[in-house]
C-alpha positions in Angstrom: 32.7 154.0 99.2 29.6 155.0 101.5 27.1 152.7 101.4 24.5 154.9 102.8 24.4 157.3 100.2 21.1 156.6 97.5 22.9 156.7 93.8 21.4 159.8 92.4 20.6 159.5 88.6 23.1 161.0 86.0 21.9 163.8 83.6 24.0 163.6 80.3 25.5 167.1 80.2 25.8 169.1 76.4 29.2 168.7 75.3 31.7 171.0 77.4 29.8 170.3 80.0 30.7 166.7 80.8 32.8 166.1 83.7 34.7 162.7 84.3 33.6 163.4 88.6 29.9 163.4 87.8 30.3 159.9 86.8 32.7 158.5 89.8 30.3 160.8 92.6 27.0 158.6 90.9 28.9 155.5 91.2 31.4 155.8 94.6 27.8 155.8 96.3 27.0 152.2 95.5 28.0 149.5 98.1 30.4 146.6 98.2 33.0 145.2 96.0 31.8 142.4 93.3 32.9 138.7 94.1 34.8 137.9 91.7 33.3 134.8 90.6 30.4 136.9 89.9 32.0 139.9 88.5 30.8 140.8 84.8 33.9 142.2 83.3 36.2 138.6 84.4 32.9 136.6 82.9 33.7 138.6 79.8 37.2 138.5 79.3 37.0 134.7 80.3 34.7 134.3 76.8 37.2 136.3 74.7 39.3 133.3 72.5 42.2 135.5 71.7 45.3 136.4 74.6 46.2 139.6 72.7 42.2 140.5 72.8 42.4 139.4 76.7 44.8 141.7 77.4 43.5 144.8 75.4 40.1 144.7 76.8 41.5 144.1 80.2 43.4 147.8 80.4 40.3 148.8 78.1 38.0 148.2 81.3 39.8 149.0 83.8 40.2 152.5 82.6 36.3 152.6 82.5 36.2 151.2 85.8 38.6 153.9 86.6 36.6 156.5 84.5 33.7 155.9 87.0 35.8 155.5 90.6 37.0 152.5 91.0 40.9 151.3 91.4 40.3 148.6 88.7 37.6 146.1 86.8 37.3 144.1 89.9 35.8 146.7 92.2 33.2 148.0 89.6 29.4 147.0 90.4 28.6 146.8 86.6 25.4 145.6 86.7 24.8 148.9 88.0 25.4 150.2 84.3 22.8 152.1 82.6 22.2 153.5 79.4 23.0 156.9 80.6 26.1 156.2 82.3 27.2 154.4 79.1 26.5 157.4 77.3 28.5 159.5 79.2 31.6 157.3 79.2 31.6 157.3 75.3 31.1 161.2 75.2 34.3 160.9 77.6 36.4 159.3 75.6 35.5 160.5 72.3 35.6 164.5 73.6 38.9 166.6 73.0 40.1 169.4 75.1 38.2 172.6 74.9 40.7 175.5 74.4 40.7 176.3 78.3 41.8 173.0 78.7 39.1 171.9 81.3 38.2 168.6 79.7 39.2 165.3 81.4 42.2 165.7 82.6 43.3 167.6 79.3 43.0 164.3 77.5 43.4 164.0 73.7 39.6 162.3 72.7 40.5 158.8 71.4 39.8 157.7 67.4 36.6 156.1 66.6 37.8 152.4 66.2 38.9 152.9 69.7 36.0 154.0 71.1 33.8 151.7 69.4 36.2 149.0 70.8 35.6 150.2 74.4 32.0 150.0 74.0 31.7 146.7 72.2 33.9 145.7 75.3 30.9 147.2 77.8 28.4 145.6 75.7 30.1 142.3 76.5 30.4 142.9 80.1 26.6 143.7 80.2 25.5 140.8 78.3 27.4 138.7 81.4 25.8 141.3 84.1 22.4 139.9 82.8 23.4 136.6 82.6 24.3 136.6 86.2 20.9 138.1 86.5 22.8 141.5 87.8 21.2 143.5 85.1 17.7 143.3 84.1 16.9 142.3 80.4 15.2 146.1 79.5 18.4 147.9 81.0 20.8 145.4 78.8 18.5 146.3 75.5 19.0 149.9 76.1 22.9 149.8 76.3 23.0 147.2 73.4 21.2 150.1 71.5 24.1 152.7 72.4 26.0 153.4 68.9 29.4 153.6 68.3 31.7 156.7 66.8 30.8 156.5 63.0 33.8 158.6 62.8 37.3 157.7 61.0 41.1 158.1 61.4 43.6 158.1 58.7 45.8 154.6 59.3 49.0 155.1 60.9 51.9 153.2 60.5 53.8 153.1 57.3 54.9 150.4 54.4 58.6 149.9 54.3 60.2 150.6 50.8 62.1 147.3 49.3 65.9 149.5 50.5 64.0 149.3 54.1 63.7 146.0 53.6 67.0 145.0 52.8 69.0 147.0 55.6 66.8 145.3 58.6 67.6 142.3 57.3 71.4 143.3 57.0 71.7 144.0 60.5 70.1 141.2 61.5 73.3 139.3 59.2 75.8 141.3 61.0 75.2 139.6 64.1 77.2 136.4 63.7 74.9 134.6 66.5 72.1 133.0 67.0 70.1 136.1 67.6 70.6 137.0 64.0 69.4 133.9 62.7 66.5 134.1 64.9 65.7 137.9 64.4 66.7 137.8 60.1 64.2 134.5 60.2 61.4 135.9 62.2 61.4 139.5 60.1 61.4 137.8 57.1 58.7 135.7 57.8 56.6 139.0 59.2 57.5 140.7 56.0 57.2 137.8 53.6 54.2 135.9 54.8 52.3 139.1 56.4 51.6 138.0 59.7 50.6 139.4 62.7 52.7 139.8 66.0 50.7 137.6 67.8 50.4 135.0 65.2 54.2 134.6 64.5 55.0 134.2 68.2 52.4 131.7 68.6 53.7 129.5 65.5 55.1 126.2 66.6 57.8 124.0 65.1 54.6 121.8 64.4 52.8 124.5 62.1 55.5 124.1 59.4 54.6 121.8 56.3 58.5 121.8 54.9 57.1 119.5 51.9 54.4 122.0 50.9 56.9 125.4 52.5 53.9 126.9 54.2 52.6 127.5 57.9 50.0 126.9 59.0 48.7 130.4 61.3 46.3 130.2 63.9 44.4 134.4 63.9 42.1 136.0 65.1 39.0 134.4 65.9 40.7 131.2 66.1 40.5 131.1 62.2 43.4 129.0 60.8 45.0 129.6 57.4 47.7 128.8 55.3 50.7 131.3 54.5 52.9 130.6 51.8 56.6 131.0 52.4 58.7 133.2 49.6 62.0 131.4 48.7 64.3 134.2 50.9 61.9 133.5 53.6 62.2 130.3 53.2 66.0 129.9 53.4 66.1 132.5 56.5 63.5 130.1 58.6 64.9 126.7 57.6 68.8 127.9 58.9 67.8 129.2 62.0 65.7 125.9 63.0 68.4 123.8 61.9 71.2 126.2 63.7 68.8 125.8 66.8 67.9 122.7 66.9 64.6 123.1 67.5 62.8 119.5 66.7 59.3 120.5 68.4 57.7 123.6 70.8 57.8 127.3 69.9 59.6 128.0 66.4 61.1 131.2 67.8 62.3 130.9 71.1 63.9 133.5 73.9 68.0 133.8 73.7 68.9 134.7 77.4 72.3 137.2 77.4 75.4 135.9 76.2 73.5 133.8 73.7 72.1 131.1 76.1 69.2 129.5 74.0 66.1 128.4 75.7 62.7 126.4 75.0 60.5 129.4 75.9 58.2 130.5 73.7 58.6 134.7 72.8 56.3 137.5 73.9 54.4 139.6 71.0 55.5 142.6 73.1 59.5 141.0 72.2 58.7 141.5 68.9 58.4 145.3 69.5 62.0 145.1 70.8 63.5 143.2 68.4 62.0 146.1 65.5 63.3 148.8 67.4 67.1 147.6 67.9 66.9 146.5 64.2 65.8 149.5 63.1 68.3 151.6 65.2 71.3 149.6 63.8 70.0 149.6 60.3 69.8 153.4 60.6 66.2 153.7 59.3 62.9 155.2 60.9 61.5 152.9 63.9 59.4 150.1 62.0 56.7 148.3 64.3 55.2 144.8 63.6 52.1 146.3 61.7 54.6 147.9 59.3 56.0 144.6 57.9 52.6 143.9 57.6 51.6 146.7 55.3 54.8 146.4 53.6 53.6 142.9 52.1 49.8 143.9 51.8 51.2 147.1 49.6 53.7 144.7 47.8 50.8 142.4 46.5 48.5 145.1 45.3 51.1 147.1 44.1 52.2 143.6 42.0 48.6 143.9 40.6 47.3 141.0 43.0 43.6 141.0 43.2 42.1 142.2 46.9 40.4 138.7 47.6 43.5 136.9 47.4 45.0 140.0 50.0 42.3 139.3 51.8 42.9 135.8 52.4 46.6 136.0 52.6 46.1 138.4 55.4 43.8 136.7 57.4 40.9 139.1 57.4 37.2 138.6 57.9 35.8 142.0 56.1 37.4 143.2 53.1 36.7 146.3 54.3 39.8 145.8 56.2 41.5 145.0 53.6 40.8 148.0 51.6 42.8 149.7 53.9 45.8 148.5 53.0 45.1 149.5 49.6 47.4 152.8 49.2 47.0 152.8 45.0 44.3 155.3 45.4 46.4 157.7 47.0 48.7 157.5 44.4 46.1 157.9 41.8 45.0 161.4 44.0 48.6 162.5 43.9 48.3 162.8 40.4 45.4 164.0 40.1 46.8 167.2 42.3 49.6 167.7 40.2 46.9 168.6 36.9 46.4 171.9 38.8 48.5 174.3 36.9 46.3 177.8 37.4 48.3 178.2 40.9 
C-alpha cells in the first residue's frame, strides 16, 4: 500500500459499469494495517453469540476485505467505509455477468438473503468503527441507511419422502459398530426432533430429561427450547448412550478409525460427512442436514399441525420463516395447473 497517495472519492458507476478494481485502487491508497485490538471487523465478530454465525461472517468479511484490496479482515482500515463504497460492494455482489462476461471475475451475483447478510455484517463492523471512534457518527448513519436486496430465491434443499427415510437409517443398521449406533441415533434425532446442525452437535449428555424424553436445545440467539423425542427416536438415542457409555460431555462424540471412541465433542461440518456416506450407501440423492430438517417441518404440516406449534418446534423467531417450510401451497398450485384442459 502507498501511503502517499490522497484516497480519491469513488463515483458509483450505472450497472455494467462497476468494476471490482475501482474499489481496491480507492482503498490500496490508505496507510497502515489496523491493530488488531482496534480493528472493527474482530470487535464485531467478538459480539456475535453464535460459533456457526462467527464463522460465516468471518469468510463473509474477509471477502469484502478482499473485494476492496486487502489479503483478509485484519488488514482492512474500515473506518475508512463510506456510504458510497458500501454501495458499491452490494451492487458487486448482487450483479450477474453481463453476456461478454466482463463482470467480476465472471461471478454468478449472489441471492438476496445473502447479500442482505453481507451487509448486515458491514453494518455491524461500522457500528464498532464508531465506537472506537474510527468512524464519525454522520458517516455510520448514512451506511445504516444502505438497504438490502428486497429480492427472493426459491428455497433449495429438498424434504425426504418417509422410503428416504427409512433406507438412511438402514444403512446406518448395517454397520454392526458403534458408528451405526451413533450415526442411526444422531439422524434420527435430526429427522425426528428437527434440529439444526449446529444444535445437535452442541447437545450434551446433560440436555437429556429421560423422565420427560425431551432435550433441551440451545439455538440461535442463545434461545433455548424443548424438543420432544418420537418413540423411534427415542429408542435410537437411548442404545447408543448406553452402548457408549457416555455418563456426561458431548452426547455424540468422534469414533477415531478402527472404532476407537473418544470424549470429543463433533464438528457441525462432520455432520455433512456423515449425510453424504449415508446417503451414498443407502443409494439415494445426497441429503444435507437442512433436508432432515424440512423433512419434519413438511411432516407436521402435512399431518395438519398448526404453523405456531412448527414454529416453536423449530426454533424460529419470525414465522415468516416458518412459512417457508410450508410446501402445501405448491401442492394446492399443482392442481390448480392441471384444470387447464384448452391446451
Amino acid at each position: 500500500m502507498q501511503s502517499d497517495v490522497k484516497m480519491k472519492k469513488f463515483a458509483i458507476e450505472p450497472p455494467g459499469g462497476l468494476r471490482e478494481d475501482s474499489l481496491q485502487n480507492e482503498f490500496l491508497a490508505l496507510p497502515g494495517r489496523p491493530d488488531v485490538g482496534q480493528n472493527a471487523a474482530v470487535r464485531y465478530l467478538l459480539s456475535l453469540k453464535s460459533d456457526q454465525s462467527k464463522v460465516t461472517m468471518q469468510s463473509f468479511l474477509n471477502n469484502v476485505a478482499r473485494i476492496i484490496g486487502f489479503s483478509d479482515l485484519h488488514s482492512c482500515p474500515w473506518g475508512s467505509l463510506r456510504r458510497h463504497h458500501v454501495l458499491a460492494i452490494v451492487s458487486l455482489l448482487s450483479s450477474k455477468p453481463d453476456e461478454n462476461g466482463s463482470d467480476i471475475d465472471q461471478r454468478k451475483g449472489k441471492a438476496p438473503a445473502t447479500v442482505n447478510t453481507y451487509l448486515a455484517g458491514i453494518k455491524g463492523v461500522c457500528k464498532e468503527a464508531w465506537f472506537l471512534h474510527q468512524l464519525n457518527v454522520e458517516d455510520y448513519q448514512q451506511i445504516k441507511e444502505v438497504k438490502g436486496d428486497s429480492g427472493s430465491r426459491l428455497p433449495k434443499g429438498r424434504a425426504l419422502r418417509p422410503e428416504e427415510v427409512r433406507l438412511l437409517l438402514q444403512a446406518c443398521d448395517e454397520d454392526e459398530k458403534k458408528l451405526g449406533l451413533r450415526d442411526g441415533a444422531m439422524l434420527a434425532i435430526l429427522a425426528g426432533c428437527g434440529l439444526r446442525r449446529a444444535e445437535i452437535v452442541n447437545l450434551d449428555v446433560a440436555s437429556l430429561v429421560r423422565k420427560d424424553r425431551i432435550l433441551k436445545v440451545i439455538g440461535k440467539g442463545n434461545k433455548e427450547r424443548i424438543a420432544f423425542i418420537p418413540a423411534g427416536a427415542w429408542t435410537r438415542l437411548t442404545a447408543w448412550l448406553d452402548a457408549a457409555d457416555i455418563q456426561d460431555g458431548p452426547m455424540f462424540t468422534r469414533i477415531r478409525r478402527h472404532g476407537a471412541m473418544t470424549s470429543e465433542r463433533m464438528s457441525s461440518q462432520s455432520v455433512y460427512h456423515i449425510l453424504h456416506e449415508r446417503s451414498l450407501q443407502a443409494g439415494i440423492e445426497n441429503v444435507a442436514p437442512h433436508d432432515l430438517r424440512r423433512t419434519y417441518a413438511t411432516t407436521l404440516f402435512e399431518k395438519g399441525i398448526d404453523i405456531i406449534t412448527v414454529k416453536d418446534n423449530l426454533g424460529h423467531a419470525s414465522i415468516t420463516t416458518t412459512q417457508r417450510y410450508d410446501k402445501r401451497s405448491d401442492e394446492r398450485r399443482r392442481k390448480a395447473s392441471e384444470v387447464i384442459d384448452y391446451l
